[in-house]
DSSP file (Angstrom, degrees, kcal/mol; ACC not computed):
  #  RESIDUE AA STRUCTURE BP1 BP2  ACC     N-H-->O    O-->H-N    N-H-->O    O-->H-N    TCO  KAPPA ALPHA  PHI   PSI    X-CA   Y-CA   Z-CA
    1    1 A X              0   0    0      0, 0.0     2,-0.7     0, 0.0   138,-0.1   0.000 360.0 360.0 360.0 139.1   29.9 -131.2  -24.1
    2    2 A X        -     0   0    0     56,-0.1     2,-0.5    59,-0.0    59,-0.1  -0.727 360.0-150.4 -75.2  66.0   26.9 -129.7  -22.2
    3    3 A X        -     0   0    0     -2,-0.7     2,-0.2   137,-0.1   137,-0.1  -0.566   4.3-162.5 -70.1 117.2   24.6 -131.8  -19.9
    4    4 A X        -     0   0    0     -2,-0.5   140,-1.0   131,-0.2     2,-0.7  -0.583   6.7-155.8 -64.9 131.5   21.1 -131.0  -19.4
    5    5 A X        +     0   0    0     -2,-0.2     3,-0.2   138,-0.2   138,-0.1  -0.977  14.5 178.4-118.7 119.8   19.6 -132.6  -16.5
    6    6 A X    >>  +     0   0    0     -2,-0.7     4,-1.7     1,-0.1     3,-1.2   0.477  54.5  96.4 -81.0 -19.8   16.0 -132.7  -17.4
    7    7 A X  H 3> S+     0   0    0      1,-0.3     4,-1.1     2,-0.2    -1,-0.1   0.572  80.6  49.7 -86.7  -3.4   14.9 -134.4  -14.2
    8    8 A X  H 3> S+     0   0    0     -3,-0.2     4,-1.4     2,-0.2    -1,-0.3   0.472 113.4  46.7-113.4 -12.7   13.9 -131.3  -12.1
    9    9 A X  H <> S+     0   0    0     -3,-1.2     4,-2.3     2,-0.1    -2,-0.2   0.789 110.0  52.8 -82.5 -19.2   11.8 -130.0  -15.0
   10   10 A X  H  X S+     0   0    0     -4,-1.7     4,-2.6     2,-0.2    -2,-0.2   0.987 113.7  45.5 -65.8 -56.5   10.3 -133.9  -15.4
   11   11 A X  H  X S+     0   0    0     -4,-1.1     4,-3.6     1,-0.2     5,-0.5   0.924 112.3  50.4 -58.8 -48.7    9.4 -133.4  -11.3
   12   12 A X  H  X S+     0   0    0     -4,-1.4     4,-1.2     1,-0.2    -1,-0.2   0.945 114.3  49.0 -55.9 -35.5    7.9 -129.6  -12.1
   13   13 A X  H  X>S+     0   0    0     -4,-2.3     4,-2.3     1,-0.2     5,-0.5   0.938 114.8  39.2 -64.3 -47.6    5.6 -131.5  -15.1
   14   14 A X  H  X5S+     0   0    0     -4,-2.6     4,-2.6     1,-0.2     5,-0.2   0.984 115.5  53.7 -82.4 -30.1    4.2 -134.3  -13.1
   15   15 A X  H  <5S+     0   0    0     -4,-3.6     4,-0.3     2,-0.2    -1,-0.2   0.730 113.6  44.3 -33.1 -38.0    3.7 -132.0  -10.0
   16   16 A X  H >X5S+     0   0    0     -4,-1.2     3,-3.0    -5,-0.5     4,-2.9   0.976 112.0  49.5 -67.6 -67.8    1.8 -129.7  -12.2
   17   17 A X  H 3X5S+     0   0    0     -4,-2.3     4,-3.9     1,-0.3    -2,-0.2   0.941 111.3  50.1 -58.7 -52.4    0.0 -132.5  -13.8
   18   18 A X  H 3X<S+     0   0    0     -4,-2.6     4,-3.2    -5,-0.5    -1,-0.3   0.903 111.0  51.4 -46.6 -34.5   -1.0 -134.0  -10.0
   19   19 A X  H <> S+     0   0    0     -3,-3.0     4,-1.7    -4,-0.3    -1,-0.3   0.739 110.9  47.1 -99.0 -23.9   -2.4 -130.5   -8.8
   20   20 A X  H  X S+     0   0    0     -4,-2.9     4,-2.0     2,-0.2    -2,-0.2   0.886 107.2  54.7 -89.5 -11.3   -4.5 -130.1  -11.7
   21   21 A X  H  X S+     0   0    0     -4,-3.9     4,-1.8    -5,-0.3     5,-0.3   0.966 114.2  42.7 -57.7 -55.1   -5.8 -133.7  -11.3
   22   22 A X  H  X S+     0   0    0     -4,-3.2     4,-1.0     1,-0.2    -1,-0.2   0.820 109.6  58.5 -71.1  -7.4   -6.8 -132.7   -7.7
   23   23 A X  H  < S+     0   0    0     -4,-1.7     3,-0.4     1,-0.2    -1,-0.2   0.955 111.2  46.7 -65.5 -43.9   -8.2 -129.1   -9.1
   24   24 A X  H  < S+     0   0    0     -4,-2.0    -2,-0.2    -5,-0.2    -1,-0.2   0.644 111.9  47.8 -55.3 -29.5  -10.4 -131.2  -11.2
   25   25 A X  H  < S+     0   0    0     -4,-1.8    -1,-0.2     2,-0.1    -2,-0.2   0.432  88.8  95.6-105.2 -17.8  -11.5 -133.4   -8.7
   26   26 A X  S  < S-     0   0    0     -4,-1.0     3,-0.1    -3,-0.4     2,-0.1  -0.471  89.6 -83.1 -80.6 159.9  -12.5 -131.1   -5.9
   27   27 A X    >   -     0   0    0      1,-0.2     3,-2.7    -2,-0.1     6,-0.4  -0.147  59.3 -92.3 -91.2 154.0  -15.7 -130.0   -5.3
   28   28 A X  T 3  S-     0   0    0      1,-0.3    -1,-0.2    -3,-0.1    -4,-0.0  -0.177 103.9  -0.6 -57.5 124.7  -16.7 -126.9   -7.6
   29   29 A X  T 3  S+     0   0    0      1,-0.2    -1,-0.3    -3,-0.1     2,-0.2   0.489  94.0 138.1  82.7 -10.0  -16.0 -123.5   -5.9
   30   30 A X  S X> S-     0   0    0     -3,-2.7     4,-1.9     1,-0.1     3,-1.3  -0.541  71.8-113.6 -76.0 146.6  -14.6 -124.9   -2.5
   31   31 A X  T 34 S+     0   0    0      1,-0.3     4,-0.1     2,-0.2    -1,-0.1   0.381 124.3  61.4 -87.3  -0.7  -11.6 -123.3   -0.7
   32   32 A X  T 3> S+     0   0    0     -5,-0.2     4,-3.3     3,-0.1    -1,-0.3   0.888  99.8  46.7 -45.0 -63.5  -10.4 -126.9   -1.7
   33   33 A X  T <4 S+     0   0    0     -3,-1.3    -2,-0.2    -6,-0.4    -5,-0.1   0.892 114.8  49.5 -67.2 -60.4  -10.8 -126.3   -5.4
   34   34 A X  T >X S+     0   0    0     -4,-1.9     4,-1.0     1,-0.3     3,-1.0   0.733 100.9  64.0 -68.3 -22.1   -8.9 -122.8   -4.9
   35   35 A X  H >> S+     0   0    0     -5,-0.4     3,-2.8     1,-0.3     4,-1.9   0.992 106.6  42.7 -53.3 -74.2   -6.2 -124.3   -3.1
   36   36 A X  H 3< S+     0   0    0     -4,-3.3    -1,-0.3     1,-0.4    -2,-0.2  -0.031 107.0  57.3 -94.6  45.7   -5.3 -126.2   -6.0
   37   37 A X  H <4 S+     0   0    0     -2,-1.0    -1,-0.4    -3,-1.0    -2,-0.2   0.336 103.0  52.0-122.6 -20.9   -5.6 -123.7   -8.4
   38   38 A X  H XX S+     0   0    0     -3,-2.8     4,-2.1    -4,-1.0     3,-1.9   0.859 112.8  52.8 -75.6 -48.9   -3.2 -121.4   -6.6
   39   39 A X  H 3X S+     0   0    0     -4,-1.9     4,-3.1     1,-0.3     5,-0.2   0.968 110.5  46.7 -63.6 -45.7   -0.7 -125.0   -6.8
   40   40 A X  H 34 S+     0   0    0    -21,-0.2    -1,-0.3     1,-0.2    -2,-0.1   0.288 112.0  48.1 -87.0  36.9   -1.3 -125.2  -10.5
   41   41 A X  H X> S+     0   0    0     -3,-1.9     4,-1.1     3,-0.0     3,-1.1   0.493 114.8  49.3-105.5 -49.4   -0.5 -121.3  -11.2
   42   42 A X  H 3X S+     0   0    0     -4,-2.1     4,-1.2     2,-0.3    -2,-0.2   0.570 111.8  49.1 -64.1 -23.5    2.5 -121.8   -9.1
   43   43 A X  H 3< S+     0   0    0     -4,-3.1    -1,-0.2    -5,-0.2    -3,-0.1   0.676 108.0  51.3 -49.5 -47.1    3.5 -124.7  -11.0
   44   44 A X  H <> S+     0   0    0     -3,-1.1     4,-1.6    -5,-0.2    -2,-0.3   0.615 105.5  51.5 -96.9  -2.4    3.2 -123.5  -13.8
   45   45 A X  H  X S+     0   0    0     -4,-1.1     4,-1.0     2,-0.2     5,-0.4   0.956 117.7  43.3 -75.4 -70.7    5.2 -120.4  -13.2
   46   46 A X  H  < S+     0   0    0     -4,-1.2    -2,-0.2     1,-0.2    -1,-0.2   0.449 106.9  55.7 -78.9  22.3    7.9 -122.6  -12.0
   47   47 A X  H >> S+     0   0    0     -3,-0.2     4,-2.3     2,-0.1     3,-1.4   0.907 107.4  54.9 -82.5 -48.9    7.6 -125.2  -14.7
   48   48 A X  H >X S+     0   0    0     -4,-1.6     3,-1.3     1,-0.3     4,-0.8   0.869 111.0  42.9 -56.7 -88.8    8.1 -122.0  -17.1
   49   49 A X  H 3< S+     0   0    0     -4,-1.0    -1,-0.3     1,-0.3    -3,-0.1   0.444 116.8  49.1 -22.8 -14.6   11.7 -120.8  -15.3
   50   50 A X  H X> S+     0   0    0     -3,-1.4     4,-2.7    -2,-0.4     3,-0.6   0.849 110.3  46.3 -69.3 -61.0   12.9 -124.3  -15.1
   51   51 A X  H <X S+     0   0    0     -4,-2.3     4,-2.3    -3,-1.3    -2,-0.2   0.685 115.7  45.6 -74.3 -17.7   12.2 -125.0  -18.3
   52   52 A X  H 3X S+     0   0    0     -4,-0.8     4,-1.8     2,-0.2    -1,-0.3   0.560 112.2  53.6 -96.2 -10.7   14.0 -121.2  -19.8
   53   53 A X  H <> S+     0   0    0     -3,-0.6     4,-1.9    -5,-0.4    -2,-0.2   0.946 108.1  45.8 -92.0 -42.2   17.0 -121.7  -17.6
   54   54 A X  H >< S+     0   0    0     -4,-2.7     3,-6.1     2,-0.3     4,-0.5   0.943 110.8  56.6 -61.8 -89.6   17.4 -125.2  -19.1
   55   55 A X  H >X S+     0   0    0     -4,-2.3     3,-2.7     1,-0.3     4,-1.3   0.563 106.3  51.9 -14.1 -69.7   16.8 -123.4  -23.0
   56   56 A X  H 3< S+     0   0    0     -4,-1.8     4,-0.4     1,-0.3    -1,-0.3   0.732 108.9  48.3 -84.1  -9.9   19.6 -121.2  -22.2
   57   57 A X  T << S+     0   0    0     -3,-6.1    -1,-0.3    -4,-1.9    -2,-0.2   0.874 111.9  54.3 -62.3 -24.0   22.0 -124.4  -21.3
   58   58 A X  T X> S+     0   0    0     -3,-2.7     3,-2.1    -4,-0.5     4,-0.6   0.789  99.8  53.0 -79.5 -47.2   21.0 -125.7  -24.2
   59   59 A X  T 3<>S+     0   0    0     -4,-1.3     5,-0.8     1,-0.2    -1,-0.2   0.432  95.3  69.1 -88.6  13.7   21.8 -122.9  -26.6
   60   60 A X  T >45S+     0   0    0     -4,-0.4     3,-1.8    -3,-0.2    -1,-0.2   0.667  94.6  65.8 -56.3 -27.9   25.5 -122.8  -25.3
   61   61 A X  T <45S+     0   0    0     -3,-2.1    -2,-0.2     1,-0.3    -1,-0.1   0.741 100.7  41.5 -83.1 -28.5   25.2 -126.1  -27.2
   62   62 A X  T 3<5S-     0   0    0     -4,-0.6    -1,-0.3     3,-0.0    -2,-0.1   0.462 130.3 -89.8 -92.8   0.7   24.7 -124.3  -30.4
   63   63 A X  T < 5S+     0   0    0     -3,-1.8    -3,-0.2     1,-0.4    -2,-0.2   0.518  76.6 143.5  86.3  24.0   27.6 -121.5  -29.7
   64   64 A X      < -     0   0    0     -5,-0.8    -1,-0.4    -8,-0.1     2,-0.2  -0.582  56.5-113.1 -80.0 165.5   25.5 -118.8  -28.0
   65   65 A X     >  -     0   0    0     -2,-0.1     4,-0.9     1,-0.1     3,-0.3  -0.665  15.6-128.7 -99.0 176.5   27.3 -117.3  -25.6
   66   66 A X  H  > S+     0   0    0     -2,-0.2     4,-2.1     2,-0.2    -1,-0.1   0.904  98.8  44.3 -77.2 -53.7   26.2 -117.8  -21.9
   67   67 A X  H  4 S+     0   0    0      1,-0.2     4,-0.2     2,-0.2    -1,-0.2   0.337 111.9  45.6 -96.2  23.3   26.1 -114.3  -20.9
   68   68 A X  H  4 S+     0   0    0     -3,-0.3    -1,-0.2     2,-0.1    -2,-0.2   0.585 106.4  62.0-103.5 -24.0   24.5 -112.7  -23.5
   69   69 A X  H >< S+     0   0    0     -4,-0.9     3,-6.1     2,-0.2    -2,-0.2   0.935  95.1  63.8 -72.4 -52.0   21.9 -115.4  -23.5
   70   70 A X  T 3< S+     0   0    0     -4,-2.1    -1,-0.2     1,-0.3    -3,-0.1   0.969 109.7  39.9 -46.0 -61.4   21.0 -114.4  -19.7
   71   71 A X  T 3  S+     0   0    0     -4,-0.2    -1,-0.3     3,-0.0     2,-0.2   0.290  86.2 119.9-101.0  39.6   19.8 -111.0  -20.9
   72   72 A X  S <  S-     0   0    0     -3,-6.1    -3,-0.1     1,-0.1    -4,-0.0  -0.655  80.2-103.6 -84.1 159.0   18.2 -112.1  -24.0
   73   73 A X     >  -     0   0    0     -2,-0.2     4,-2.0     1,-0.2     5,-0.1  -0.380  34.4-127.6 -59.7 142.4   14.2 -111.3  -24.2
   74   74 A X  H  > S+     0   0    0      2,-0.2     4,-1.1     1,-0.2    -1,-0.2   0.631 111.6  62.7 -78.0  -5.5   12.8 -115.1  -23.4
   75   75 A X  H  > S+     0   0    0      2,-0.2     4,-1.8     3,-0.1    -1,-0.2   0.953 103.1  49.9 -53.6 -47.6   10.7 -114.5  -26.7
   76   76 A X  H  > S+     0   0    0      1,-0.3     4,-3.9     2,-0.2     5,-0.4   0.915 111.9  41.8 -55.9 -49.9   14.0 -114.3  -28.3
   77   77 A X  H  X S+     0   0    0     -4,-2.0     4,-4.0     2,-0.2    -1,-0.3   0.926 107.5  58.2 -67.1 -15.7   15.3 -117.2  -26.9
   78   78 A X  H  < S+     0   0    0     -4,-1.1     4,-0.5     2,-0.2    -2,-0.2   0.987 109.0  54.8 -54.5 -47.9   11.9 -119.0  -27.5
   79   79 A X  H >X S+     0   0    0     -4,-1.8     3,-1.1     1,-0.3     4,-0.9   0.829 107.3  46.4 -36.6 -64.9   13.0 -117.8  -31.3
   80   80 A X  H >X S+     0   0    0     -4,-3.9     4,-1.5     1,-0.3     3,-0.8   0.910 105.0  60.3 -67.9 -38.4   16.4 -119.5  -31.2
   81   81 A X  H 3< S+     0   0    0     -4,-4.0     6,-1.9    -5,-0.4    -1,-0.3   0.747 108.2  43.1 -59.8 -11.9   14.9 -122.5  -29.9
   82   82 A X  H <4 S+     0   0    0     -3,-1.1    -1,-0.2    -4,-0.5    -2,-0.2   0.506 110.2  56.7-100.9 -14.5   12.8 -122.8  -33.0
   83   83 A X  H << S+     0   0    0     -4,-0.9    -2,-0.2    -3,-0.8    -3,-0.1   0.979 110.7  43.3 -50.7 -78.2   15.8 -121.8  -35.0
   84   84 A X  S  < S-     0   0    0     -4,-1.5     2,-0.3     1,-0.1    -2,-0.1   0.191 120.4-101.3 -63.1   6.0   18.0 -125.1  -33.5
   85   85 A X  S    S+     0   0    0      2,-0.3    -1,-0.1    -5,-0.2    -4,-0.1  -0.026  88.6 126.2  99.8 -44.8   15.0 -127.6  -33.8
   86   86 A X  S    S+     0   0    0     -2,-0.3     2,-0.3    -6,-0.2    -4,-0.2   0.796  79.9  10.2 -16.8 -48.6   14.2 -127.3  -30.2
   87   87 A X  S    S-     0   0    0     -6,-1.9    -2,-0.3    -7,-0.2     2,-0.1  -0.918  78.3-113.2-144.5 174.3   11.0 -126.5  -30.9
   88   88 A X     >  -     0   0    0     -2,-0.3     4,-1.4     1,-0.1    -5,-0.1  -0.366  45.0-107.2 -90.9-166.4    8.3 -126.4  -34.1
   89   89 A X  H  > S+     0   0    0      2,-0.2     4,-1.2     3,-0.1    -1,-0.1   0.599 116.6  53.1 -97.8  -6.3    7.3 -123.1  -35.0
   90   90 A X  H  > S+     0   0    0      2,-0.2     4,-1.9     3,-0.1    -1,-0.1   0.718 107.0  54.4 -70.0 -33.8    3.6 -123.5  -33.5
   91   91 A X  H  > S+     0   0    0      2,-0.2     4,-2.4     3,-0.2     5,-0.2   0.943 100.2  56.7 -81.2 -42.4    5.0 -124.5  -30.3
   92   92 A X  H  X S+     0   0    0     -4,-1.4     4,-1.6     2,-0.2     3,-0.5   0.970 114.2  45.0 -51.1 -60.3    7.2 -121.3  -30.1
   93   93 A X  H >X S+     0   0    0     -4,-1.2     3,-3.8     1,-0.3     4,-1.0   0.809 108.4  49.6 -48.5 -77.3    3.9 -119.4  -30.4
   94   94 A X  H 3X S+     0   0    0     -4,-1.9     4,-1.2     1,-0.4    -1,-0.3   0.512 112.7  51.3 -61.3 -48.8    2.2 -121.3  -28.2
   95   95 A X  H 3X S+     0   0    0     -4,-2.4     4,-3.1    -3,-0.5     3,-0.5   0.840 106.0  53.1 -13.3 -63.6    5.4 -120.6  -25.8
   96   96 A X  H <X S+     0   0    0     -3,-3.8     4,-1.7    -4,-1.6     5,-0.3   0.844 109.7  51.5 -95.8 -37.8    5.1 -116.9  -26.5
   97   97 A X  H  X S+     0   0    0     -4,-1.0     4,-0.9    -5,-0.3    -1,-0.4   0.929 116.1  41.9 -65.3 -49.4    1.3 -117.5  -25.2
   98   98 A X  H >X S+     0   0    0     -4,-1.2     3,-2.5    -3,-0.5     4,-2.3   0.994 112.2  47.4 -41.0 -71.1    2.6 -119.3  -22.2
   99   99 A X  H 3X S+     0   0    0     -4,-3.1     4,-2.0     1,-0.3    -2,-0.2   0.718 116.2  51.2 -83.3 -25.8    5.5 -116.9  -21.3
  100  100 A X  H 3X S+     0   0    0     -4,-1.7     4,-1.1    -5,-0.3    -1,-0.3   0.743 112.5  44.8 -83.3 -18.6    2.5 -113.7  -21.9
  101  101 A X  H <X S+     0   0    0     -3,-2.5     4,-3.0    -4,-0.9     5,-0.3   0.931 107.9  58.0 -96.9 -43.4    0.1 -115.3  -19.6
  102  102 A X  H  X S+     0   0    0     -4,-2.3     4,-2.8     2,-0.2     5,-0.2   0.914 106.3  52.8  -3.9 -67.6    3.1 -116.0  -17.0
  103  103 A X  H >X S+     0   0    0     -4,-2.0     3,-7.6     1,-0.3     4,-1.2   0.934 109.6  47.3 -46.0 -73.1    3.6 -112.3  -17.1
  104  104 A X  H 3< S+     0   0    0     -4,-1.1    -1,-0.3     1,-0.3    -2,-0.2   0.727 113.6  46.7 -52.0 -43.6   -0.1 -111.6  -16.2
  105  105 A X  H 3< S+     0   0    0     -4,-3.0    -1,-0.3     2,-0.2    -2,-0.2   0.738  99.3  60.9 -67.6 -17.6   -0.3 -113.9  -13.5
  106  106 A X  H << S+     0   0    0     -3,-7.6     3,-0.2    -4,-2.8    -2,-0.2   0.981 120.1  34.5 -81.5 -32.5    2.8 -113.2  -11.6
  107  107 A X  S  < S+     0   0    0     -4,-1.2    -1,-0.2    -5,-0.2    -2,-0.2   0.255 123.7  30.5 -86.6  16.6    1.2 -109.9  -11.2
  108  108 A X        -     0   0    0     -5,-0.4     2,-4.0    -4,-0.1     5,-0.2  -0.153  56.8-176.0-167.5  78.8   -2.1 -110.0  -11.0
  109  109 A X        +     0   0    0     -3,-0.2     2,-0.2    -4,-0.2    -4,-0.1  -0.312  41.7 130.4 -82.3  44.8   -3.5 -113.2   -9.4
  110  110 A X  S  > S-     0   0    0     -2,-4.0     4,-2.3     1,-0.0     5,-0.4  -0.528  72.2 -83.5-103.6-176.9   -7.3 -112.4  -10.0
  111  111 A X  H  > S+     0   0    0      2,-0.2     4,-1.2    -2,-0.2     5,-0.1   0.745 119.2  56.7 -42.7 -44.5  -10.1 -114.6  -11.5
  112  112 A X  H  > S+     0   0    0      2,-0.2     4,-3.5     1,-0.2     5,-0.3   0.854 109.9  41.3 -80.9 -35.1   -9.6 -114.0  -15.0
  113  113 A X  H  > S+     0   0    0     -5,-0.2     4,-1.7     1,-0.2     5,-0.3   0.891 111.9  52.8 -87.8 -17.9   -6.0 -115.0  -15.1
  114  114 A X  H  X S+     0   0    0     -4,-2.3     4,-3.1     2,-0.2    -1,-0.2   0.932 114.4  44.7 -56.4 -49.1   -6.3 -118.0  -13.0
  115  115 A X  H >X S+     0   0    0     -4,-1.2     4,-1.5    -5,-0.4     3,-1.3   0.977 114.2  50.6 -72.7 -46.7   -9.3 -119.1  -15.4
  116  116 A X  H >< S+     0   0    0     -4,-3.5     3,-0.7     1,-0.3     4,-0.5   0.927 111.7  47.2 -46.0 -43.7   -7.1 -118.2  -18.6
  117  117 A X  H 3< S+     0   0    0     -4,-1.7     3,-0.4     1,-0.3     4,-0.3   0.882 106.0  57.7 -68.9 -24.9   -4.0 -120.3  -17.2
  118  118 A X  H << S+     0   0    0     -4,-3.1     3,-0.5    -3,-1.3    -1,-0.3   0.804 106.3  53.1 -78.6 -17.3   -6.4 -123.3  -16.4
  119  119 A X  S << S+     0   0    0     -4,-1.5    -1,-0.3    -3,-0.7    -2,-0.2   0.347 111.5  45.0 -95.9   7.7   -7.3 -123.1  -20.4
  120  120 A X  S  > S+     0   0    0     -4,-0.5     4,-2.5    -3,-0.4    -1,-0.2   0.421  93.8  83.6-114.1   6.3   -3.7 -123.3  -21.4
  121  121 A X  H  > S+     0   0    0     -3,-0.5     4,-1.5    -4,-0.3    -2,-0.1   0.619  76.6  54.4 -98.6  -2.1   -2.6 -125.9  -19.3
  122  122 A X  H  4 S+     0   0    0     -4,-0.2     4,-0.3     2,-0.2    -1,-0.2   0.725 118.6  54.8 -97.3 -15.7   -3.3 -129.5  -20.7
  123  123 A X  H  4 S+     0   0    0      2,-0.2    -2,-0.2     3,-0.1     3,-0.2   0.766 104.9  44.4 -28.5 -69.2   -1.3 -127.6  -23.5
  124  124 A X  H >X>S+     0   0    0     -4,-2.5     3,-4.1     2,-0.2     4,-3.9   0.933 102.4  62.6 -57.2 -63.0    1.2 -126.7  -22.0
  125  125 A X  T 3<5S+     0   0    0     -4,-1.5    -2,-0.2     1,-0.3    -1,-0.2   0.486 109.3  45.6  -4.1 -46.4    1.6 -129.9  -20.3
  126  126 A X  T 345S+     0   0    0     -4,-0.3    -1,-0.3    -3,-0.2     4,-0.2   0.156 119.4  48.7-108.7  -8.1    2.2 -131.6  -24.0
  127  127 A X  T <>5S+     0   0    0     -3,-4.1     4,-2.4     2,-0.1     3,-0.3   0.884 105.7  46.2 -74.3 -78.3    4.3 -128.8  -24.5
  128  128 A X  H  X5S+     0   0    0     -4,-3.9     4,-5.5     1,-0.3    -3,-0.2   0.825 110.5  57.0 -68.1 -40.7    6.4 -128.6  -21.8
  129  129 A X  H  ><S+     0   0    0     -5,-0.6     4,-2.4     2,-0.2    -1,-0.3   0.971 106.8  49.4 -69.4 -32.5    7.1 -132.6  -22.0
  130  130 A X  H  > S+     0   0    0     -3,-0.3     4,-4.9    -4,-0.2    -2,-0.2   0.955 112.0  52.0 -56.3 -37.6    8.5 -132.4  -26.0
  131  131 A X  H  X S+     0   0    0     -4,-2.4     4,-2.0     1,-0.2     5,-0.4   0.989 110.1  44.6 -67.6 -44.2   10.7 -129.5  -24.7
  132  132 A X  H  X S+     0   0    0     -4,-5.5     4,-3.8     1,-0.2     3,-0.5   0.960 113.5  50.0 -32.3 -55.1   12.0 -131.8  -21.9
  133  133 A X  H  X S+     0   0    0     -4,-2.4     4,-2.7     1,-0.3    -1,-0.2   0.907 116.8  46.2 -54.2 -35.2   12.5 -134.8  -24.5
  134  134 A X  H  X S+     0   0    0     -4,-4.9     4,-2.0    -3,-0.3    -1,-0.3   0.917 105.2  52.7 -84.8  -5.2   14.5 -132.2  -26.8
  135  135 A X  H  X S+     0   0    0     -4,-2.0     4,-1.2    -3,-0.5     6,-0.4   0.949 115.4  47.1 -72.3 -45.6   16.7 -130.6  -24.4
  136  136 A X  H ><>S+     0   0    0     -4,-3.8     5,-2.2    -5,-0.4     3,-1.1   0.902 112.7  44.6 -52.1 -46.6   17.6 -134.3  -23.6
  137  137 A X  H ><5S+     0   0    0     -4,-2.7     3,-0.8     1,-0.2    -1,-0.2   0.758 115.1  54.9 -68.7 -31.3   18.0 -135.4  -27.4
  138  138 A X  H 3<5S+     0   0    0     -4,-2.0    -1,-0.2     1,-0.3    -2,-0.2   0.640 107.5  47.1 -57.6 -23.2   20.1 -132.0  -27.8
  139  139 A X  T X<5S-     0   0    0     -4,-1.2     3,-0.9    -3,-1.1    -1,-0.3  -0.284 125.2 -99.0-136.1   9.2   22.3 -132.8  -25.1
  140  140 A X  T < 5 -     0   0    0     -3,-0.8    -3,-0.2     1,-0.2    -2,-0.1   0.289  69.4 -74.8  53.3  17.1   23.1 -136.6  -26.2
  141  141 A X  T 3 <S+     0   0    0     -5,-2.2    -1,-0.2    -6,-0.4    -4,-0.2   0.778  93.6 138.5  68.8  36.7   20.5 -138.1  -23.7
  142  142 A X    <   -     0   0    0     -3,-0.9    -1,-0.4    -6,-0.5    -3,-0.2  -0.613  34.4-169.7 -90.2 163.1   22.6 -137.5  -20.8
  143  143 A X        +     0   0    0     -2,-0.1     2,-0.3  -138,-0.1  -138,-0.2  -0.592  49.0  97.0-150.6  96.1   20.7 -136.3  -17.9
  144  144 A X              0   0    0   -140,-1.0    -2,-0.1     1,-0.0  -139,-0.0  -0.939 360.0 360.0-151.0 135.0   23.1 -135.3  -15.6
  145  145 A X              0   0    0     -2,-0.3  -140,-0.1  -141,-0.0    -1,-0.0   0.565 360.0 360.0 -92.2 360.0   24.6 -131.7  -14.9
């Protein structure tokens, strides 16, 4: 049997969630504001890598193998997670919309992808917490590793 421990993807989610409260709350356009718009890009980066390294423990569960999984495309795996129930098939797009705006922000940290990633992120958010809840249900509810 496989255990997912969920509990460092739970920490990346409410961290996220916390830095976008205080992006929201800071005064418009202030080196405050930008501060915690750099936290919730950086969040969300590493919510996304938590959350793909977890997928591919999870589809050991299903007989993939470990090391082919590592150099599957993460579209693909988004793909087998919508295969195994892991996810619906809206949320794998919506994924594939995460995982494309990811790209664009680890390399190019200007204005437009900051504002794109702040319009995907209460999304995500609601996203990112079903995948926790299935990797856990997949996994018998353990959450230990």
């Amino acid at each position: 049997m496989i255990y997912l421990n969920v509990e460092h993807l739970r920490r990346c989610t409410q961290t996220l969630h916390a830095s976008l409260a205080f992006y929201q709350q800071a005064e418009e356009a202030s080196l405050d504001q930008e501060v915690f718009r750099n936290a919730v890009i950086k969040g969300y980066e590493l919510a996304q890598e938590t959350a793909f390294k977890l997928l591919i423990k999870a589809l050991k569960i299903y007989g993939h193998g470990g090391q082919t999984l590592v150099r599957t495309p993460v579209k693909d795996l988004l793909r087998l997670a919508g295969v195994h129930g892991l996810m619906s098939l809206e949320e794998v797009e919506r994924w594939f919309k995460y995982r494309d705006n990811r790209n664009h922000t680890a390399h190019d940290y200007g204005e437009y992808f900051a504002t794109q990633t702040l319009v995907l992120i209460s999304e995500f958010l609601q996203d990112i917490s079903a995948l926790a809840d299935a990797l856990e249900r997949c996994s018998g509810g353990a959450n230990r590793d």
